[in-house]
C-alpha positions in Angstrom: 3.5 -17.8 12.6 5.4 -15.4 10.0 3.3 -13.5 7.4 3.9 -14.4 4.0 4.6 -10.9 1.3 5.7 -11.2 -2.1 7.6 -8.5 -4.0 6.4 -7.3 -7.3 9.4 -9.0 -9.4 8.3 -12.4 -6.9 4.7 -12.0 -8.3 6.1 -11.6 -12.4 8.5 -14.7 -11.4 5.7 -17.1 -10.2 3.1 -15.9 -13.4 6.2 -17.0 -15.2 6.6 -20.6 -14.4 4.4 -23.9 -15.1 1.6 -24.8 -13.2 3.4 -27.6 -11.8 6.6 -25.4 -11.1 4.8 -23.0 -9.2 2.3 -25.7 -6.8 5.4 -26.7 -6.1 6.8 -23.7 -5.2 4.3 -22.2 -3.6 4.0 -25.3 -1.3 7.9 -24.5 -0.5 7.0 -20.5 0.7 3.3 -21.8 2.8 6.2 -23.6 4.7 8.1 -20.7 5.4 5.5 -19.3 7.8 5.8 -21.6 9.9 9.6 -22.5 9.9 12.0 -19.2 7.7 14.8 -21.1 8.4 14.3 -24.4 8.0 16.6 -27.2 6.9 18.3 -26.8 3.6 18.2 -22.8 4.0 21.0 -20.7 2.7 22.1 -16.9 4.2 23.7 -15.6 1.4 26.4 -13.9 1.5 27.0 -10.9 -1.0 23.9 -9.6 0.2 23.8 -6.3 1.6 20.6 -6.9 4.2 19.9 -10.7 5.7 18.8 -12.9 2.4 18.1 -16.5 2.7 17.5 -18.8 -0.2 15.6 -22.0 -0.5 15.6 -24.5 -3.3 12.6 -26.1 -4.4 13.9 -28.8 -7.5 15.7 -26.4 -10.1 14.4 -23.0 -8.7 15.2 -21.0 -6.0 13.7 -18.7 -3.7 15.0 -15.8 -2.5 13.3 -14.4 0.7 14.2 -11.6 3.7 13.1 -12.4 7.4 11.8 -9.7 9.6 11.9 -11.6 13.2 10.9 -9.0 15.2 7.7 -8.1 13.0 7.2 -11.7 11.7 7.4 -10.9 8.4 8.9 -13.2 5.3 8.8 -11.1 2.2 9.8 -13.1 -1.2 11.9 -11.1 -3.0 12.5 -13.6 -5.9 11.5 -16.9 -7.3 13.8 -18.4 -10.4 15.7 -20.7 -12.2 18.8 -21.6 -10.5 20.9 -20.6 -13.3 19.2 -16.9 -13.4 18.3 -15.9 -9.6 21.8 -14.9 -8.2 21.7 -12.3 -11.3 21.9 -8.7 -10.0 20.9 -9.2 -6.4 
């Protein structure tokens, strides 16, 4: 079981978004502890450290696994056409 940690910016993102945008997505990350790389998950690429994303309808998380400490910090949590902006 991986611990769930949200950035700041995550935190601003999710106060952002509907009430039924974010039970959604927050369903999406509760799943993460159990499972950080499920199906459907995304290493991206132009990142400089080990980034994943997951969609969740139009938004998209972006997260960073720690395997060895067990630790899943959410780094972002946007609109699909915004969240790849200055990574």
């Amino acid at each position: 079981m991986y611990e769930i940690i949200f950035d700041k910016s995550a935190e601003r993102d999710l106060n952002n978004l509907s009430a039924e945008v974010t039970r959604r997505v927050i369903k999406t990350i509760s799943k993460l502890a159990d499972d950080p790389k499920p199906l459907g998950v995304k290493k991206l690429q132009a990142a400089n450290e080990n980034l994943y994303r997951i969609r969740s309808g139009d938004y998209r998380i972006i997260y960073a696994v720690a395997d060895e400490i067990k630790i899943v910090n959410i780094r972002r949590v946007r609109h699909r056409k915004d969240v790849y902006r200055n990574l």
